[in-house]
N, C-alpha and C positions, 0 to 999 in steps of 0.2 A: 361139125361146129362145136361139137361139145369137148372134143378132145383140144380144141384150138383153142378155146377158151381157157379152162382147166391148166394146159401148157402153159400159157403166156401168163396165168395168176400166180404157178408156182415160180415162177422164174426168177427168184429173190436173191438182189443183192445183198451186201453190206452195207447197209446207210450210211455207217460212219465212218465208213474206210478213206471217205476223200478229207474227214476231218485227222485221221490216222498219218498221211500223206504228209499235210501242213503241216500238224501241231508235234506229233510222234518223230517222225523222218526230215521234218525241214524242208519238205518242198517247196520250191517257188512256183510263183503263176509261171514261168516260164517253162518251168521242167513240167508241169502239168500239161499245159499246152502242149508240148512234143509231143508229150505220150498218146494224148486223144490224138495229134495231126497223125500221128503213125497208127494209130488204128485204126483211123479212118479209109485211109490208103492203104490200110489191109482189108480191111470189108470189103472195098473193090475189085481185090483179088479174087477173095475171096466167091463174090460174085462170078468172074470171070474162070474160077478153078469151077465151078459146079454146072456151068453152063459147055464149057470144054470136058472135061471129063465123067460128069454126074448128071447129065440133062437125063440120061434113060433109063437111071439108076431108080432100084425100088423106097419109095417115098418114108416108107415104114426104116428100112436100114439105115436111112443118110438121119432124121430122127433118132434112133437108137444109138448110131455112133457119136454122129453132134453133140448131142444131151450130153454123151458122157465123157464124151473130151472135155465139153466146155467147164462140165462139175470140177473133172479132175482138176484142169487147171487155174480153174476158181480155188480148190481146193490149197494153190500154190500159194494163197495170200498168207496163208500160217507162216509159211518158211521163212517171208519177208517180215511176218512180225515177230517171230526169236531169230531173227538174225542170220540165220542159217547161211543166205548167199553171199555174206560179209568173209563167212569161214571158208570159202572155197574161190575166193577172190572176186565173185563176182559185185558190182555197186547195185545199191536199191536203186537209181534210178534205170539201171540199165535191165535189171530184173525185173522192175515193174513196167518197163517198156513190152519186154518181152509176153509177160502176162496177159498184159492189155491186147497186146497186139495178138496172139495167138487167140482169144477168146474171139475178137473182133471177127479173123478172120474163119473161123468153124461157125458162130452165129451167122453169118455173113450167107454159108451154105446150106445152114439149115434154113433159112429165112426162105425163100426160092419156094422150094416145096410147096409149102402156105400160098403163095400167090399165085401157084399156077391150080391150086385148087381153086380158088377165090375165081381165077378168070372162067374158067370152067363150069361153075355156078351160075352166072352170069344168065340170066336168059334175053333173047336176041331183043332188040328195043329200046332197054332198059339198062345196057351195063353198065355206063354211068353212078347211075342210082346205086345199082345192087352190090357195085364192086366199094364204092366209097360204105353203106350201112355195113359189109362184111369187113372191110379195115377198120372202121370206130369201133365193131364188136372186137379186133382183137386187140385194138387200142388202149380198148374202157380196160382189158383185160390185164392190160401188160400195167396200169395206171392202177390196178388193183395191186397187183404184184409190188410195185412204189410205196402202196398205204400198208403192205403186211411188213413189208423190207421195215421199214420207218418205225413201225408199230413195235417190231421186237426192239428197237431199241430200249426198251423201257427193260426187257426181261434184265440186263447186264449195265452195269455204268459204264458208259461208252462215249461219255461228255467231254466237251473241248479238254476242261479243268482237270480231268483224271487220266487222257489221254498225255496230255502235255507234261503231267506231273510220275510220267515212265511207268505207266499203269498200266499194259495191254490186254490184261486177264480175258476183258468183257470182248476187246477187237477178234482176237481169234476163236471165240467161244463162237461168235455171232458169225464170222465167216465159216465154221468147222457146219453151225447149222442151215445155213445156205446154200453150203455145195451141198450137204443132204438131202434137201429138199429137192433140189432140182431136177433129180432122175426118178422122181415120184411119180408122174405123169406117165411115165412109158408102160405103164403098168394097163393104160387104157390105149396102146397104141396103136391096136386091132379096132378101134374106131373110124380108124382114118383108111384110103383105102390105098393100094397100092401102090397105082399109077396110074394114070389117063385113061387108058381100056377098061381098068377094074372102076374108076369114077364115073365113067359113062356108062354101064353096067347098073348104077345103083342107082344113077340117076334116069334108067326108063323104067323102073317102080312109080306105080300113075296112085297110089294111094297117097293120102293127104292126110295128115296128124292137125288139128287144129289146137291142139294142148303145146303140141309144140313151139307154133308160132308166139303165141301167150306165154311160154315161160321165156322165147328169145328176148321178147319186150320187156317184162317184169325182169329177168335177170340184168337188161343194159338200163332199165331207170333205178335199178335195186343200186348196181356200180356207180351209176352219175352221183346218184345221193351221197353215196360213203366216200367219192374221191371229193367232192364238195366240200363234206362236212370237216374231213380230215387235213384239206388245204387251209378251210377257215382257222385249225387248231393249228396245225405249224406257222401261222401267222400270227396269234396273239402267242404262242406259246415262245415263239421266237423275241417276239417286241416286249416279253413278262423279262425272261435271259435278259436280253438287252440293259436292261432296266437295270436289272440287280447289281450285272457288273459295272455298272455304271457307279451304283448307291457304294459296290465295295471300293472302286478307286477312291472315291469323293471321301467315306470313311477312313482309306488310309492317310487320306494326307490331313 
């Protein structure tokens, strides 16, 4: 659980890469739209490729490869912000199709894993219960991962106004340090356990950690707190913006 956690914290996007889309490249809601529907119906595949080919595959590998496909091709947003696939004929929407879609569907495979440990955990009576607290724990996690994604914006101007005004310095600095982060986590991947025989294995260890239950609590009220606190800021912080570009139209004219 602690590798599951840790995982799903670092897993940090670009926060402002959908503002990059719009303001940078010209996206419409329309062409956004395609790109998540075709992602989406690549995650299904994607499901579908790990269950046909990867269901007995070792848990730690399909991790280690995932991770680092997915970084690499996180890594691809750079290329789309100097241009790169313009020079070789391909269009950013069909590039960022592509991006989208291949992430979707490698996350898609690594996700699997995760839940078949979660069901496994599960003890007989209760799985209900047990299976829904182990999804909010990777939940809170991934919802943490949202509050650090968001947080670095601050490191780089990565604002509508400087985005729009053919500024991307801060776009590809922020996505260059997100794919890095990503394959951080593999480093604790010897946490997790191999496969269903080696999980059942650790789980007839009949000792009982009561520090550990206590830090599982404390860590997911530590999480509730901070995505709280941080949604209450992006909502004034949002409605202060709002304001200003308001006062600057109102002053130009």
């Amino acid at each position: 659980m602690t590798f599951v956690y840790i995982y799903n914290a670092l897993q940090l996007t670009n926060a402002a890469w959908m503002n990059f889309l719009v303001e940078g490249l010209n996206f419409s809601a329309w062409m956004i739209g395609i790109v998540s529907v075709v992602g989406s119906i690549m995650a299904w595949f994607g499901i579908m490729t790990y269950k046909r080919f990867f269901f007995a595959s070792n848990w730690r590998v399909v991790y280690f490869w995932c991770t680092t496909l997915a970084s690499l091709i996180a890594l691809g947003q750079i290329i789309l912000v100097f241009g790169l696939n313009r020079k070789v004929g391909i269009s950013d929407i069909w590039f960022s199709m592509g991006d989208d879609v291949l992430v979707e569907f490698v996350i898609a495979v690594q996700f699997l894993p995760m839940c078949i440990m979660y069901l496994g955990l599960c003890p007989k009576g209760s799985e209900g219960t047990t299976y829904a607290m182990l999804t909010t724990w990777s939940n809170l996690a991934g919802s943490l991962a949202f509050d650090i994604s968001t947080a670095l914006t601050v490191v780089w101007d990565v604002s509508s106004e400087t985005i729009a005004s053919g500024d991307y310095a801060g776009v590809w600095k922020l996505s260059l340090l997100c794919g890095l982060i990503g394959p951080v986590p593999l480093l604790l991947l010897g946490l997790i356990p191999k496969d269903k025989e080696d999980q059942r294995k650790l789980q007839q260890e009949t000792k009982r950690y009561y520090w550990m239950g206590v830090t599982f609590i404390v860590v997911m009220i530590f999480t509730l707190i901070i995505t709280f606190v941080e949604s209450i800021y992006e909502v004034y912080h949002e409605e202060g913006d709002r304001q200003r570009r308001l006062l600057q139209r109102l002053a130009g004219h």
